[in-house]
GUNUFI-723504 format. One record per atom (N, C-alpha, C): x, y, z; atom name. Coordinates in steps of 0.05 Angstrom, whole numbers, plus 5000, padded with zeros to 4 digits. Layout:
<recs>
X: X, Y: Y, Z: Z, gudren: CA .
...
</recs>
This chain:
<recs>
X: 5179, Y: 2774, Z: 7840, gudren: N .
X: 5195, Y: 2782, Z: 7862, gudren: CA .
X: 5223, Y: 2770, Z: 7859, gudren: C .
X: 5237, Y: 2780, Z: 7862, gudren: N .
X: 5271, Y: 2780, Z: 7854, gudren: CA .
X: 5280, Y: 2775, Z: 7883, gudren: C .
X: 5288, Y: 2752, Z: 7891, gudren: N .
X: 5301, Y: 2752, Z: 7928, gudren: CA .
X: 5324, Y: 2740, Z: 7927, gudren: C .
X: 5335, Y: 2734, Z: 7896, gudren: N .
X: 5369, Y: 2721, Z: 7902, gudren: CA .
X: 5390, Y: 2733, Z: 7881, gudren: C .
X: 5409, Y: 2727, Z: 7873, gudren: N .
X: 5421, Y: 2731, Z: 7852, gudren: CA .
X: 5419, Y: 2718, Z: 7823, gudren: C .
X: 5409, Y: 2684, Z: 7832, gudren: N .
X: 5403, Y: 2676, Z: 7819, gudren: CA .
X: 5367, Y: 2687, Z: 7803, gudren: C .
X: 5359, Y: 2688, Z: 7814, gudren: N .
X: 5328, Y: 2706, Z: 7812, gudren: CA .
X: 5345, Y: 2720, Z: 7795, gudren: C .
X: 5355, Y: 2746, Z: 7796, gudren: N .
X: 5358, Y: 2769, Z: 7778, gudren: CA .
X: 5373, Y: 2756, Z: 7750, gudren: C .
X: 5388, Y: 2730, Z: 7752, gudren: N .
X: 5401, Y: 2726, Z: 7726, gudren: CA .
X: 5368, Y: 2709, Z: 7715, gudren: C .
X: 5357, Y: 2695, Z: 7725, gudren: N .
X: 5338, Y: 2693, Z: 7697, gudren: CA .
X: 5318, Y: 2705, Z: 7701, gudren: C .
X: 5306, Y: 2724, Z: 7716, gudren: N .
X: 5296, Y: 2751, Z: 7701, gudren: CA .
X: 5314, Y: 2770, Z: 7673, gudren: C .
X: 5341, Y: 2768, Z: 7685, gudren: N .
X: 5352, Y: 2787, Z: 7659, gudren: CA .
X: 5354, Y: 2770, Z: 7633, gudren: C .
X: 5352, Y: 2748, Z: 7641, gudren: N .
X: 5350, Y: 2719, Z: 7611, gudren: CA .
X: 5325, Y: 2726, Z: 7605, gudren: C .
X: 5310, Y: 2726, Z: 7618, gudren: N .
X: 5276, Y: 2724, Z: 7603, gudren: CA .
X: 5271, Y: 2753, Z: 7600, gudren: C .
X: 5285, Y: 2771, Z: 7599, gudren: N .
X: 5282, Y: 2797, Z: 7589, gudren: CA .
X: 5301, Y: 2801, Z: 7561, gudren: C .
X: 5316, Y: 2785, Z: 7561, gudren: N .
X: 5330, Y: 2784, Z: 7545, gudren: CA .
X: 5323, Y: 2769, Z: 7516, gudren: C .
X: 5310, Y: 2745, Z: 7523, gudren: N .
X: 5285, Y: 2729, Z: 7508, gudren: CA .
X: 5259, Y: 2751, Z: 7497, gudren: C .
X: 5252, Y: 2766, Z: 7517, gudren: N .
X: 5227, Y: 2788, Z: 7502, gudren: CA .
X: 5247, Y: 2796, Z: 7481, gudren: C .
X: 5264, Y: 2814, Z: 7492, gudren: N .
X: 5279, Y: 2839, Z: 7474, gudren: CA .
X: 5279, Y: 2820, Z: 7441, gudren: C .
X: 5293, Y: 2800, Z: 7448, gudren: N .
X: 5306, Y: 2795, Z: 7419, gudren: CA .
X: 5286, Y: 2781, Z: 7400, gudren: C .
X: 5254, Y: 2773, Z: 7421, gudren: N .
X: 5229, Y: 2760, Z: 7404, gudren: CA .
X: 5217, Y: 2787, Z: 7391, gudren: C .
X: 5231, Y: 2809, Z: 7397, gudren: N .
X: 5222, Y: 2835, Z: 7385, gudren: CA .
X: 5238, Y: 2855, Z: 7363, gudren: C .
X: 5257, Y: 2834, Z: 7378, gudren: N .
X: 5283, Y: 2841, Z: 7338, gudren: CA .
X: 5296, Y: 2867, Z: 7356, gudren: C .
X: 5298, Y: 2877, Z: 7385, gudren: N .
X: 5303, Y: 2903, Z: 7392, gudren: CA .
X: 5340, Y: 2895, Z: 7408, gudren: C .
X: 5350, Y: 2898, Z: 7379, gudren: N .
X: 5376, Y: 2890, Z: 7385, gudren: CA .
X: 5395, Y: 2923, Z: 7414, gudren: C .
X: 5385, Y: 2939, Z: 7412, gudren: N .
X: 5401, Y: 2962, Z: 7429, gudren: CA .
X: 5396, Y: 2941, Z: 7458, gudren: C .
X: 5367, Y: 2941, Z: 7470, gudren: N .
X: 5358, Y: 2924, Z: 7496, gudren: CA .
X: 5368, Y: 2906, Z: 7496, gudren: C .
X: 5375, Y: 2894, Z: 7480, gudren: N .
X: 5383, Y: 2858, Z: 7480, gudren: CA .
X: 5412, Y: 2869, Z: 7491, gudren: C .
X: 5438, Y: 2888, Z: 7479, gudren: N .
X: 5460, Y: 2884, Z: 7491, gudren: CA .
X: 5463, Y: 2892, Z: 7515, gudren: C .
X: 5445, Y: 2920, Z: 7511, gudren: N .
X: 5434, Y: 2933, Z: 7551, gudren: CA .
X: 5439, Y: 2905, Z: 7576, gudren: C .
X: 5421, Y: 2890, Z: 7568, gudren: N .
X: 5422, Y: 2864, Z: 7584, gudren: CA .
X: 5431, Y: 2845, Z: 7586, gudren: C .
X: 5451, Y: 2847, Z: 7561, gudren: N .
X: 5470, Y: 2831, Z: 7560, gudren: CA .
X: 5500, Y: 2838, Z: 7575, gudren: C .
X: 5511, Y: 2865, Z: 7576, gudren: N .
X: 5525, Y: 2876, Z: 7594, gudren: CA .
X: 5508, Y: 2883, Z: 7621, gudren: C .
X: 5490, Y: 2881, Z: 7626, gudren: N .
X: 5485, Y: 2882, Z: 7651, gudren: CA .
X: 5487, Y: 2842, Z: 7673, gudren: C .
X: 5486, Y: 2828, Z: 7649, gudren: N .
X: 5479, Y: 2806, Z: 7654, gudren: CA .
X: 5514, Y: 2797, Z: 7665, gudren: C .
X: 5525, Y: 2807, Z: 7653, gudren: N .
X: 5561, Y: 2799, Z: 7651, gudren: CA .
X: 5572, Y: 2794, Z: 7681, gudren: C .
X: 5565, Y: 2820, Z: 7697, gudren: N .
X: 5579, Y: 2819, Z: 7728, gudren: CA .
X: 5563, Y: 2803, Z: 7737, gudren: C .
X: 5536, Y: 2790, Z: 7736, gudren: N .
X: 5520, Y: 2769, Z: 7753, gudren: CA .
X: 5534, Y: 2743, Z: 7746, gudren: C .
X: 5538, Y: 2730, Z: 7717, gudren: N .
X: 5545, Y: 2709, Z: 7711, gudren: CA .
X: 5575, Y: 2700, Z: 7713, gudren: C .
X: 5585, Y: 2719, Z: 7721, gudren: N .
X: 5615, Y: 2722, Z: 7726, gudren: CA .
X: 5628, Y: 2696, Z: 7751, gudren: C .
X: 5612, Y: 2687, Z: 7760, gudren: N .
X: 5623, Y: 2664, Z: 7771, gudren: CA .
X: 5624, Y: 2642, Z: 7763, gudren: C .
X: 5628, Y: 2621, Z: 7790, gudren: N .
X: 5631, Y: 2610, Z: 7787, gudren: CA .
X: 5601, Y: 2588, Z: 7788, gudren: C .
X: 5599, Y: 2564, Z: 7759, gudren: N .
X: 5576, Y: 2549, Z: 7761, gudren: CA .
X: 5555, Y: 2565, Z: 7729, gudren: C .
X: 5564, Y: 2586, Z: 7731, gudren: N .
X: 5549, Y: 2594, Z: 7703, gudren: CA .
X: 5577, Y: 2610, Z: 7682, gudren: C .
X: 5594, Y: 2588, Z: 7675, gudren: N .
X: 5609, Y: 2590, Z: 7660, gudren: CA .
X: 5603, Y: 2586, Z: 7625, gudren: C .
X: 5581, Y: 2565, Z: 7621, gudren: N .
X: 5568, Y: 2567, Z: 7598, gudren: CA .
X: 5556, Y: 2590, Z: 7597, gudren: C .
X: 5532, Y: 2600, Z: 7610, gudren: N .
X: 5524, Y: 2624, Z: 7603, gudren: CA .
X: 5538, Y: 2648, Z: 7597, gudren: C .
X: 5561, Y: 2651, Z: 7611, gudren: N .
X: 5580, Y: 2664, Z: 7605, gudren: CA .
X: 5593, Y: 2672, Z: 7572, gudren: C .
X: 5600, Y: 2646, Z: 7570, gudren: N .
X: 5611, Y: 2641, Z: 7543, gudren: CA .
X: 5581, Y: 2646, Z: 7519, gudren: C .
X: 5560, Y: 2635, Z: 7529, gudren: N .
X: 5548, Y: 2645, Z: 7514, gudren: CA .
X: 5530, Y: 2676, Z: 7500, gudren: C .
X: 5541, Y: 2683, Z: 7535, gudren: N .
X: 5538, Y: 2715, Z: 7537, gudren: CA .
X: 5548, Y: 2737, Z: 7517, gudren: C .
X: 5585, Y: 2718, Z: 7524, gudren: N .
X: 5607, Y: 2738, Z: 7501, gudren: CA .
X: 5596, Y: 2733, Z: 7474, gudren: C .
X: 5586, Y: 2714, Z: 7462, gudren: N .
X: 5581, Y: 2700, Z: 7439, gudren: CA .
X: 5568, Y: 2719, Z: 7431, gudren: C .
X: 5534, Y: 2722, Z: 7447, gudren: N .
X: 5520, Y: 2738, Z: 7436, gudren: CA .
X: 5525, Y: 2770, Z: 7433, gudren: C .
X: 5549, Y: 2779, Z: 7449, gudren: N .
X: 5551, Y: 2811, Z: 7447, gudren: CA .
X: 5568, Y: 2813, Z: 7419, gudren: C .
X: 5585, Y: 2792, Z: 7418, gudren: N .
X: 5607, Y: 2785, Z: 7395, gudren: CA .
X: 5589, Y: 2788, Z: 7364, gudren: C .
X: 5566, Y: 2772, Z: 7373, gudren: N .
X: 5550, Y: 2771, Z: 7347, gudren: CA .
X: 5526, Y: 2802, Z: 7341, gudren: C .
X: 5531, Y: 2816, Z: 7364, gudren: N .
X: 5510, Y: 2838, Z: 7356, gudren: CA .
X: 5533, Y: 2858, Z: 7342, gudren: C .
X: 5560, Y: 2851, Z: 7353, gudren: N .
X: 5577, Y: 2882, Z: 7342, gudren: CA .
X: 5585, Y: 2865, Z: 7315, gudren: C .
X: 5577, Y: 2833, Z: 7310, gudren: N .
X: 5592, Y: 2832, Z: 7280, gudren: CA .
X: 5567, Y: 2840, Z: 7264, gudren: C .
X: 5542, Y: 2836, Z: 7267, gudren: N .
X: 5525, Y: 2845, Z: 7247, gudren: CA .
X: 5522, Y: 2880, Z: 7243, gudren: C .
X: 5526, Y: 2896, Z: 7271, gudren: N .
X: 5533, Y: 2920, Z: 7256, gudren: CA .
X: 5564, Y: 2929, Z: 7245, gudren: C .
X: 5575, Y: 2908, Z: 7245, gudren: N .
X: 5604, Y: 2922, Z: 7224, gudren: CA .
X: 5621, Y: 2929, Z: 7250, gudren: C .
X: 5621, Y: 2919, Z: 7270, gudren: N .
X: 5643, Y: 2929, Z: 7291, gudren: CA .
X: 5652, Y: 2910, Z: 7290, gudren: C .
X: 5679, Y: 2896, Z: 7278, gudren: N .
X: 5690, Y: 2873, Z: 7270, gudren: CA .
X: 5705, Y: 2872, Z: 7298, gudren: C .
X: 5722, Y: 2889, Z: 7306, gudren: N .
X: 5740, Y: 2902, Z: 7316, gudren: CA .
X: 5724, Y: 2890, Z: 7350, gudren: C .
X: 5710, Y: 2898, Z: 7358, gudren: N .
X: 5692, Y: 2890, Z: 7382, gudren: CA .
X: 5678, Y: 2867, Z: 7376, gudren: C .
X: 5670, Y: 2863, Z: 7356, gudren: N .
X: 5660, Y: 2828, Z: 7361, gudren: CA .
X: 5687, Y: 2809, Z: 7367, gudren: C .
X: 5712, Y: 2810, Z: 7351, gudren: N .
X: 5737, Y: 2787, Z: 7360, gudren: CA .
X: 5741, Y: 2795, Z: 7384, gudren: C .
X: 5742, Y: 2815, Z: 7412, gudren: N .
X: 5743, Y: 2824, Z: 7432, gudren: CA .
X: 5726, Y: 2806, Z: 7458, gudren: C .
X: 5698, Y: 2802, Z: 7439, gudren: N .
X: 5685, Y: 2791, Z: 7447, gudren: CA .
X: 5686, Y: 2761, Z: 7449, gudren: C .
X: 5692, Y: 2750, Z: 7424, gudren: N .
X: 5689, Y: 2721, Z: 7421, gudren: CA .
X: 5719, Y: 2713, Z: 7433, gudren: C .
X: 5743, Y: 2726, Z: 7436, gudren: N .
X: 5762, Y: 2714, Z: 7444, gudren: CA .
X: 5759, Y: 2712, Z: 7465, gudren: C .
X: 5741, Y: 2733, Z: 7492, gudren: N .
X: 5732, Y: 2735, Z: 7512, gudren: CA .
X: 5716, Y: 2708, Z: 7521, gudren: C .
X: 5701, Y: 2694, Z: 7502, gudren: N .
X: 5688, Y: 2677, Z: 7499, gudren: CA .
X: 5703, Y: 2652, Z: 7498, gudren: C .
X: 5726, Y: 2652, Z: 7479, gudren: N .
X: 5744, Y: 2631, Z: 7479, gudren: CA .
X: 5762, Y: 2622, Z: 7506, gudren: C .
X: 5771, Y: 2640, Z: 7519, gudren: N .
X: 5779, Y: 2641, Z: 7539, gudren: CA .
X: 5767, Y: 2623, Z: 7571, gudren: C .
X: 5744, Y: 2628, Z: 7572, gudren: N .
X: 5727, Y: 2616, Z: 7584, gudren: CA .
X: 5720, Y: 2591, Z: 7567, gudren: C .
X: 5712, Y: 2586, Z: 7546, gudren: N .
X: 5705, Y: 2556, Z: 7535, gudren: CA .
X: 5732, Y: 2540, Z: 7532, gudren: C .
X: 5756, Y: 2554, Z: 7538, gudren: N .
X: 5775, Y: 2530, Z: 7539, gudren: CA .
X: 5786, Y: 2528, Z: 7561, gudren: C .
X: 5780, Y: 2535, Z: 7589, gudren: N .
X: 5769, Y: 2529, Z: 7610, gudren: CA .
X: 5767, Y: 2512, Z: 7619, gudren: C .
X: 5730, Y: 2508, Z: 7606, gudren: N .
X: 5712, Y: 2480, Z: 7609, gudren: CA .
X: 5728, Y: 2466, Z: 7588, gudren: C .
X: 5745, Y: 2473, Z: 7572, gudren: N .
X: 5752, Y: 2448, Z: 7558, gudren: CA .
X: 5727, Y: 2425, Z: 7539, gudren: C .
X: 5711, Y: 2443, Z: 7530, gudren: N .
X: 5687, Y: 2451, Z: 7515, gudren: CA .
X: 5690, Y: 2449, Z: 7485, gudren: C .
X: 5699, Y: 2427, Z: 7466, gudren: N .
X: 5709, Y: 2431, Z: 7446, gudren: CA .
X: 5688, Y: 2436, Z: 7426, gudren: C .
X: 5656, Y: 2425, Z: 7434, gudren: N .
X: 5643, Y: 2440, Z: 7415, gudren: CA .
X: 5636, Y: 2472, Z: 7419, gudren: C .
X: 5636, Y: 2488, Z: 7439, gudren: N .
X: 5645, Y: 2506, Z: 7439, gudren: CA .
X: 5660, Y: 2529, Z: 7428, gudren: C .
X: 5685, Y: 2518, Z: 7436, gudren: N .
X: 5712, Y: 2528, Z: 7425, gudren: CA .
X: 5704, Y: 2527, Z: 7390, gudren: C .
X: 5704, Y: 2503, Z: 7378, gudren: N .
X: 5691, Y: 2502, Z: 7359, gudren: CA .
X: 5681, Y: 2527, Z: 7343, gudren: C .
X: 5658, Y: 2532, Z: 7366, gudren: N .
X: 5635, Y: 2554, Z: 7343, gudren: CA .
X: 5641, Y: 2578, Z: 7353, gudren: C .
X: 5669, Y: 2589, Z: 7374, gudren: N .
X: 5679, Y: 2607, Z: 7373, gudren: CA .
X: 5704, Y: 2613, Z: 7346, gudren: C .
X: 5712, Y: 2588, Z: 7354, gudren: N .
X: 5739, Y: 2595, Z: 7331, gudren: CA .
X: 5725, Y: 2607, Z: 7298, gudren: C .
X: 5698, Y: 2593, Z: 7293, gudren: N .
X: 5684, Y: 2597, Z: 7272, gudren: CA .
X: 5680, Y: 2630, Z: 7262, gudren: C .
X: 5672, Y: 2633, Z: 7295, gudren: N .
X: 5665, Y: 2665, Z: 7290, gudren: CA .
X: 5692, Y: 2679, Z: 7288, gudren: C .
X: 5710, Y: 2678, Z: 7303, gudren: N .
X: 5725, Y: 2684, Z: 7302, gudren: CA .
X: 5744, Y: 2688, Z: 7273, gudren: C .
X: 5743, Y: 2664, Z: 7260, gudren: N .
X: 5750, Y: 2664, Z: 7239, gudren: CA .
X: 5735, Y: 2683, Z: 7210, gudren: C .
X: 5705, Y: 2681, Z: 7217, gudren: N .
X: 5687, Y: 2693, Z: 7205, gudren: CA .
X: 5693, Y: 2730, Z: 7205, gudren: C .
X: 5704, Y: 2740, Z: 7230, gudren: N .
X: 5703, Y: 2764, Z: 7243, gudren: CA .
X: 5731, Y: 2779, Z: 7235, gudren: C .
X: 5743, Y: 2761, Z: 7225, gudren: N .
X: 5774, Y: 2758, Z: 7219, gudren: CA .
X: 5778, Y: 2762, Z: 7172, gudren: C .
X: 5757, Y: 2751, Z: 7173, gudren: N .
X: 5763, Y: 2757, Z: 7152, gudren: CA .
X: 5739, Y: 2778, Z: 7145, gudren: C .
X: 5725, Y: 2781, Z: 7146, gudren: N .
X: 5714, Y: 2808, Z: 7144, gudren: CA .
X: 5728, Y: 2834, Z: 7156, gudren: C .
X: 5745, Y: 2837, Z: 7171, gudren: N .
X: 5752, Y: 2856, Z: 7182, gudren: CA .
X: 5790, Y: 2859, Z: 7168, gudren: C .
X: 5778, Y: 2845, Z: 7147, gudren: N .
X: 5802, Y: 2842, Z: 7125, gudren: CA .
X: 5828, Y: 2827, Z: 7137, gudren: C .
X: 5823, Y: 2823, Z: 7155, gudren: N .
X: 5861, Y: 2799, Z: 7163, gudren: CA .
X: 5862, Y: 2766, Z: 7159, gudren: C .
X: 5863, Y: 2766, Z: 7130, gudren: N .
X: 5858, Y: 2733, Z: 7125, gudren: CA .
X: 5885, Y: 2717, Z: 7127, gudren: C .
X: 5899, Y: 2726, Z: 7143, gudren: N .
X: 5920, Y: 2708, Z: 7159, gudren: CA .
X: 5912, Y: 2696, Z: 7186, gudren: C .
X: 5895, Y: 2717, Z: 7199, gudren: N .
X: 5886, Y: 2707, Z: 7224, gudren: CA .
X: 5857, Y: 2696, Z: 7228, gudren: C .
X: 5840, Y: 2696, Z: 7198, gudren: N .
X: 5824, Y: 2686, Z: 7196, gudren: CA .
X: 5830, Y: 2659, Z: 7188, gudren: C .
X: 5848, Y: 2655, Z: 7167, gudren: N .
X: 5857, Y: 2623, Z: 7169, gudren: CA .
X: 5870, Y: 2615, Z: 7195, gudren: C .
X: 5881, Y: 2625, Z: 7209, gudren: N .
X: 5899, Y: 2615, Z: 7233, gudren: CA .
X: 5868, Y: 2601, Z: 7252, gudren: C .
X: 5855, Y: 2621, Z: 7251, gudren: N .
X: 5829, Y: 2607, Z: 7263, gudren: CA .
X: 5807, Y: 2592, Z: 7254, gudren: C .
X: 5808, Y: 2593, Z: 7231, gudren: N .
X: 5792, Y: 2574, Z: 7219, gudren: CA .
X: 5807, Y: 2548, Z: 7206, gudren: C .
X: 5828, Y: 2533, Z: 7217, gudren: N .
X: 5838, Y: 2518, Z: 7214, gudren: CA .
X: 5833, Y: 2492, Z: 7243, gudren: C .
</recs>
């Protein structure tokens, strides 16, 4: 039974946990954009950031370079915030990672520096 807001964000976490213990990456982002406007406040700012992370990381493994940096800068934004340097950290990584696959190794060194 679902009676708060909080209720519906870790129901959509623990649906989110099935999806991806089932490798069913389409459901996993379903609920990952549905998860976005709940966590959008204030108090679940990590989850947040780790929200963008993970949409960031479903469009870099199918080749959407272009929407994963969208995502992770989305991510960065919020982790420098919290002022979160391991964080920021394993965004700039992807970032950098997302950057040079998507062929711009100027802005992949700018971020991986």
């Amino acid at each position: 039974l679902i009676l708060s807001e909080d209720d519906q964000i870790r129901y959509q976490i623990a649906r989110h946990i099935h999806f991806s213990s089932l490798n069913n990456r389409d459901s996993m982002l379903h609920i990952e954009r549905d998860l976005l406007p709940l966590i959008d406040s204030e108090g679940y700012e990590v989850e947040l950031v780790k929200t963008f992370q993970r949409i960031g990381y479903f469009y870099e493994v199918t080749g959407l370079y272009d929407q994963a940096i969208k995502y992770f800068l989305d991510a960065l934004k919020v982790a420098e915030k919290l002022q979160d340097i391991g964080l920021e950290s394993e965004i700039f990584k992807s970032l950098s990672q997302n950057h040079r696959l998507f062929h711009d190794y100027a802005k992949a060194v700018e971020y991986g520096k």
